[in-house]
mmCIF file of the N, C-alpha and C atoms, coordinates in Angstrom:
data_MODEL
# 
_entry.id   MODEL 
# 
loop_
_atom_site.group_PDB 
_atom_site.id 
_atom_site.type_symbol 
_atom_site.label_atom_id 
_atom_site.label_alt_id 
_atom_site.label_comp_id 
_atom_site.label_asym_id 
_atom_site.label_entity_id 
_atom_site.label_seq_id 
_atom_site.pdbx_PDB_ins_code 
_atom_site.Cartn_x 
_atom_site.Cartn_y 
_atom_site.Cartn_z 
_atom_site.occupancy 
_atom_site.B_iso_or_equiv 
_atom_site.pdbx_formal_charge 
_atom_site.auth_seq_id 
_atom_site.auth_comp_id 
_atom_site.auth_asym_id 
_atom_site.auth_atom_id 
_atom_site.pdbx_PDB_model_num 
ATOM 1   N N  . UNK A 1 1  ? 108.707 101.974 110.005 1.00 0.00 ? 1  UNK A N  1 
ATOM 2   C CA . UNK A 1 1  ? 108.597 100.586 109.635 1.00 0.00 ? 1  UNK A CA 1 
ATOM 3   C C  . UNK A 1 1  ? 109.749 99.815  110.282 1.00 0.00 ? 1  UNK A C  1 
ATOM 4   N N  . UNK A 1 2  ? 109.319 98.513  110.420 1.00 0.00 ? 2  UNK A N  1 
ATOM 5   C CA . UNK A 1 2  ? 110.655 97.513  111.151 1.00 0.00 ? 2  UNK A CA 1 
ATOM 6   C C  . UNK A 1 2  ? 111.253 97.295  110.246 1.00 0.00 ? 2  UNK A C  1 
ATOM 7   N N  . UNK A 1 3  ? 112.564 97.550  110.592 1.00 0.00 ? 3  UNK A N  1 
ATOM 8   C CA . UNK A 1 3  ? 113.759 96.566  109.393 1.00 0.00 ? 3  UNK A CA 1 
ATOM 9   C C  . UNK A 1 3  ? 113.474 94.861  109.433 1.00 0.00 ? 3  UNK A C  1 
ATOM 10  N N  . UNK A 1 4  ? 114.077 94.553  108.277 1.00 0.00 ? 4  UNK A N  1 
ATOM 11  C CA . UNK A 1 4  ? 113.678 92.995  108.237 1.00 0.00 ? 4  UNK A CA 1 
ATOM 12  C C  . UNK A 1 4  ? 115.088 92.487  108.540 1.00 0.00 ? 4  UNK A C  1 
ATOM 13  N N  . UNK A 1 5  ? 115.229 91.387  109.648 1.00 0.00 ? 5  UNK A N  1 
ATOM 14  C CA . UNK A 1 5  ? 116.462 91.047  109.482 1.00 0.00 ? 5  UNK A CA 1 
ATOM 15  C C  . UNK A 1 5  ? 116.615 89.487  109.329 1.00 0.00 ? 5  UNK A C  1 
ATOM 16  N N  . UNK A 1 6  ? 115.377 88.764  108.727 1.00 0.00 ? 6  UNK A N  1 
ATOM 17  C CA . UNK A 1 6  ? 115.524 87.470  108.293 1.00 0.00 ? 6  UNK A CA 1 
ATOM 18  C C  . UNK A 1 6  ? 116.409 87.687  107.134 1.00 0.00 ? 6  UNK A C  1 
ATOM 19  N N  . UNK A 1 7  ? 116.069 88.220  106.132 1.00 0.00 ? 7  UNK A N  1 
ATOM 20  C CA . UNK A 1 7  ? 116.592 88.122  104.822 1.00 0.00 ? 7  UNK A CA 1 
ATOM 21  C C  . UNK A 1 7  ? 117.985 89.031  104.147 1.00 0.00 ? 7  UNK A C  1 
ATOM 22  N N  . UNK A 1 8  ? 118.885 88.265  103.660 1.00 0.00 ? 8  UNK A N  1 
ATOM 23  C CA . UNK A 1 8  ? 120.205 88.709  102.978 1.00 0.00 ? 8  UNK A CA 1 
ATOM 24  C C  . UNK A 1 8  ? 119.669 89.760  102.629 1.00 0.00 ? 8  UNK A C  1 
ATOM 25  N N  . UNK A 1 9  ? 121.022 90.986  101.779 1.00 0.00 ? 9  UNK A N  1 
ATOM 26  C CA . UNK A 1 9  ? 120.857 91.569  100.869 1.00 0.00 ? 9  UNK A CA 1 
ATOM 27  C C  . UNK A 1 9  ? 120.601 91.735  99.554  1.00 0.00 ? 9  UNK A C  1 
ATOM 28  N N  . UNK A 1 10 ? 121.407 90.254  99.054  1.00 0.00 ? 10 UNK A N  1 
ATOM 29  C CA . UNK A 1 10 ? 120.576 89.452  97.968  1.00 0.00 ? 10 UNK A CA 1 
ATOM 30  C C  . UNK A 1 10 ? 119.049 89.347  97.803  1.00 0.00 ? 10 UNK A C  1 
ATOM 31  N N  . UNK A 1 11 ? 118.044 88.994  99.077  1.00 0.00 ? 11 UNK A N  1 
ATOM 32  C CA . UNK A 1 11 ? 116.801 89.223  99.024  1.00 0.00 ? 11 UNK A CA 1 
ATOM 33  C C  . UNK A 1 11 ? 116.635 90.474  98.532  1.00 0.00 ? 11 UNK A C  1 
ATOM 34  N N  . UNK A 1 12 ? 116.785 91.258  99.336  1.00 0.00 ? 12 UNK A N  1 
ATOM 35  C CA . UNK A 1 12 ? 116.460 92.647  99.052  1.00 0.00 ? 12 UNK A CA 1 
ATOM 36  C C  . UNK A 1 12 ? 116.368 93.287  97.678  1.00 0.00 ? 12 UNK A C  1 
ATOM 37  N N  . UNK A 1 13 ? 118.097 93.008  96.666  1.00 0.00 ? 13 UNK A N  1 
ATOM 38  C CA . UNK A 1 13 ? 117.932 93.281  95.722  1.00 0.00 ? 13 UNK A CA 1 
ATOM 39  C C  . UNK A 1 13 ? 117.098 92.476  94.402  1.00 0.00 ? 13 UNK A C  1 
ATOM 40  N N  . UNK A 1 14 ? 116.863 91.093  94.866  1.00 0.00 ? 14 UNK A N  1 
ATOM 41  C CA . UNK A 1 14 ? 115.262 90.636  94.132  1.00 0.00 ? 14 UNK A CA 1 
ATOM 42  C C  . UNK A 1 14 ? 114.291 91.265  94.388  1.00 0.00 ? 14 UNK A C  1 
ATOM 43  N N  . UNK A 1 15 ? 113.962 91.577  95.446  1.00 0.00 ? 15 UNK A N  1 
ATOM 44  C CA . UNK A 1 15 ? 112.377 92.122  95.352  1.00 0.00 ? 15 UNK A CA 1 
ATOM 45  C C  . UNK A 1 15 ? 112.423 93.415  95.250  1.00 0.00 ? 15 UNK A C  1 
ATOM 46  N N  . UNK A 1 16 ? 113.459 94.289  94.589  1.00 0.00 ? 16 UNK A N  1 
ATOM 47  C CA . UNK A 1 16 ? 113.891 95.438  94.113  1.00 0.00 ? 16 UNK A CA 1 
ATOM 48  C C  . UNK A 1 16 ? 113.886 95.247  92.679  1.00 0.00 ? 16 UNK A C  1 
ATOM 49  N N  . UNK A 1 17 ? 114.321 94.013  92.168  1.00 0.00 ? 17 UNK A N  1 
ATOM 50  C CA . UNK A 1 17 ? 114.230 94.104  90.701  1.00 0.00 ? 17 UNK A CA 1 
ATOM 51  C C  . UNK A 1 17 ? 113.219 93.625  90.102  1.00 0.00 ? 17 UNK A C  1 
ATOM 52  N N  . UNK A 1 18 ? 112.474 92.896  91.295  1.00 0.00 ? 18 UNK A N  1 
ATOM 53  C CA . UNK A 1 18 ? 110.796 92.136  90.422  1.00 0.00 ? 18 UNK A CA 1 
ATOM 54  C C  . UNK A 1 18 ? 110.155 93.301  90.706  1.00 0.00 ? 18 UNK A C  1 
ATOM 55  N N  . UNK A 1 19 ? 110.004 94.533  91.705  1.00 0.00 ? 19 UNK A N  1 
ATOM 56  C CA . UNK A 1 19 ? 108.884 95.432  91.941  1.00 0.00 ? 19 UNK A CA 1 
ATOM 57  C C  . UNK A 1 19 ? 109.243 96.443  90.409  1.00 0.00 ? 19 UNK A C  1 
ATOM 58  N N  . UNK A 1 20 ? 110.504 96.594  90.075  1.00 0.00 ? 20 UNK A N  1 
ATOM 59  C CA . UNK A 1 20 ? 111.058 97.303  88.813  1.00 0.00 ? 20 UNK A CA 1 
ATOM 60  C C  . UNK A 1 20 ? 110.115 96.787  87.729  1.00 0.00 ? 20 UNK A C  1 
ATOM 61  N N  . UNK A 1 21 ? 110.432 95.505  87.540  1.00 0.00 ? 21 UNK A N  1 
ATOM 62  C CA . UNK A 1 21 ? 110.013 94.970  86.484  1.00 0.00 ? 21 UNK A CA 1 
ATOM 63  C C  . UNK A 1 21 ? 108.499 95.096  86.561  1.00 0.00 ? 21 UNK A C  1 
ATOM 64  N N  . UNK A 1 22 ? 107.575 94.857  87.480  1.00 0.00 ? 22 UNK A N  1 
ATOM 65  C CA . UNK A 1 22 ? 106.397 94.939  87.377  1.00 0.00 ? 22 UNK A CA 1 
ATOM 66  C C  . UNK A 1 22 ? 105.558 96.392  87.132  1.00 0.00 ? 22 UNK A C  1 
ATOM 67  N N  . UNK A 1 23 ? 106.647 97.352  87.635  1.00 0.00 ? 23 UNK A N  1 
ATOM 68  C CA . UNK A 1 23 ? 106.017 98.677  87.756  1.00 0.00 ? 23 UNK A CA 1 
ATOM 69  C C  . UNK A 1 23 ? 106.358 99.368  86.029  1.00 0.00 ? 23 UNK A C  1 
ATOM 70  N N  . UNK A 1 24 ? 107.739 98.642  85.784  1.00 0.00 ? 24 UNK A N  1 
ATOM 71  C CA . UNK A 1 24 ? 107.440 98.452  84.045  1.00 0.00 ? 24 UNK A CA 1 
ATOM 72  C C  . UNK A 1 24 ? 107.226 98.724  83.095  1.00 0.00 ? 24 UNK A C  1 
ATOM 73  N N  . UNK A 1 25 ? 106.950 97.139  83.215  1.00 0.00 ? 25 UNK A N  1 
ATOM 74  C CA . UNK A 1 25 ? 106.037 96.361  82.233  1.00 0.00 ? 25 UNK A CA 1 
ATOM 75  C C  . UNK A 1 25 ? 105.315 95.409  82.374  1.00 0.00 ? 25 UNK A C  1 
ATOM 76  N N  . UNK A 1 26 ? 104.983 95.634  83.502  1.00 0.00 ? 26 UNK A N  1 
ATOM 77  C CA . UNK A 1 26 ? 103.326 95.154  83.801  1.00 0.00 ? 26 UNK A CA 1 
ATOM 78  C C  . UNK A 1 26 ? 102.329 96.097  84.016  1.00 0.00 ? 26 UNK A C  1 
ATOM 79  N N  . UNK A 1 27 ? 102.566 97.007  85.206  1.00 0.00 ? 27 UNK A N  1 
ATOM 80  C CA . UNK A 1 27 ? 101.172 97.925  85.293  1.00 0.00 ? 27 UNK A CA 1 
ATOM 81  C C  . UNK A 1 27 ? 101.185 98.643  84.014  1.00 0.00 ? 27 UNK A C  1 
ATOM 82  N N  . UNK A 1 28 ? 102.008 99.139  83.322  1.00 0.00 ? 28 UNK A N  1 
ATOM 83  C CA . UNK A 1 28 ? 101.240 100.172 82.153  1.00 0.00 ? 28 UNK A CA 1 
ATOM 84  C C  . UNK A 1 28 ? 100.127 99.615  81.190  1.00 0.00 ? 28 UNK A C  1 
ATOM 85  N N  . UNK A 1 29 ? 99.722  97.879  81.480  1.00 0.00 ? 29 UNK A N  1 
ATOM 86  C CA . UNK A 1 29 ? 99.558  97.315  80.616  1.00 0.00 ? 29 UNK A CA 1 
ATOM 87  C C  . UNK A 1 29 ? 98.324  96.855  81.215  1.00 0.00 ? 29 UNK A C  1 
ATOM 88  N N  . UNK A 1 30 ? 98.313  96.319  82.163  1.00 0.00 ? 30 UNK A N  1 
ATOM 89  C CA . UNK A 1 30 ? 97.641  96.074  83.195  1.00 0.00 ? 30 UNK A CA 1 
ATOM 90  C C  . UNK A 1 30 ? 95.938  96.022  82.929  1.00 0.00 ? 30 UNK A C  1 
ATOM 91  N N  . UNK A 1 31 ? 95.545  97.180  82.868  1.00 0.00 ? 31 UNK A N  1 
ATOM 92  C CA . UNK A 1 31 ? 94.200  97.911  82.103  1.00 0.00 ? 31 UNK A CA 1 
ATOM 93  C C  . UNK A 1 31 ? 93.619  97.327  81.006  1.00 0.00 ? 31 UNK A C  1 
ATOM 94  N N  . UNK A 1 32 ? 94.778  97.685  79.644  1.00 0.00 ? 32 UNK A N  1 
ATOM 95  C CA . UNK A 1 32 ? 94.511  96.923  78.957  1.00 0.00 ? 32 UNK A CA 1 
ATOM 96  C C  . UNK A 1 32 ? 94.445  95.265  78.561  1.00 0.00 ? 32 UNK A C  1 
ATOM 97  N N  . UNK A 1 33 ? 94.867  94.809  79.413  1.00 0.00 ? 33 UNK A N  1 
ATOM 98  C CA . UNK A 1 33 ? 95.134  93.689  79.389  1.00 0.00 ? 33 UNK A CA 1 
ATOM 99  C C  . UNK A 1 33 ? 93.744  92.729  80.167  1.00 0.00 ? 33 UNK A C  1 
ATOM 100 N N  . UNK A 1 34 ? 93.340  93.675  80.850  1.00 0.00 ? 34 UNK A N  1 
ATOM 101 C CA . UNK A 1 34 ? 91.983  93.352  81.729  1.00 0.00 ? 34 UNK A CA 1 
ATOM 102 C C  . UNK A 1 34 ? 90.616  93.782  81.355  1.00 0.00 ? 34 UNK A C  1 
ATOM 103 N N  . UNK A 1 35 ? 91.022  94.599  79.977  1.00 0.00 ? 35 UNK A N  1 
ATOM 104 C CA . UNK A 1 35 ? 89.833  94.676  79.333  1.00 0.00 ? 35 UNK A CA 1 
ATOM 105 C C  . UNK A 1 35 ? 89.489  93.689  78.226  1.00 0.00 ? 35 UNK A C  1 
ATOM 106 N N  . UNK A 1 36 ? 90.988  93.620  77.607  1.00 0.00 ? 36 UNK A N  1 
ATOM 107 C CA . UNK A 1 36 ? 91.084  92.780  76.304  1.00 0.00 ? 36 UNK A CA 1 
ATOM 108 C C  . UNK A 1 36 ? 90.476  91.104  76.939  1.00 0.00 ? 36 UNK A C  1 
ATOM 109 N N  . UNK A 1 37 ? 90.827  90.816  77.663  1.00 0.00 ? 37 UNK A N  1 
ATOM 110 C CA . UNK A 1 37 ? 90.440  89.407  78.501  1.00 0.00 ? 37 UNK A CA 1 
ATOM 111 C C  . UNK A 1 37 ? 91.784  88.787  78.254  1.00 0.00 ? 37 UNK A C  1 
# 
């Protein structure tokens, strides 16, 4: 893969802590949440 060299390291560690957060407490939920409506 290419390194990215637009973006700080600061970027990096956001979209390190939103993929955290989504992998979570979002997908475990995810399912249910798409059945319930």
């Amino acid at each position: 893969m290419i390194p990215r060299t637009v973006f700080e390291e600061e970027h990096e560690m956001f979209r390190d802590s939103v993929r955290k957060f989504l992998e979570e407490e979002i997908a475990p939920h995810h399912e249910q949440w798409k059945i319930g409506g």
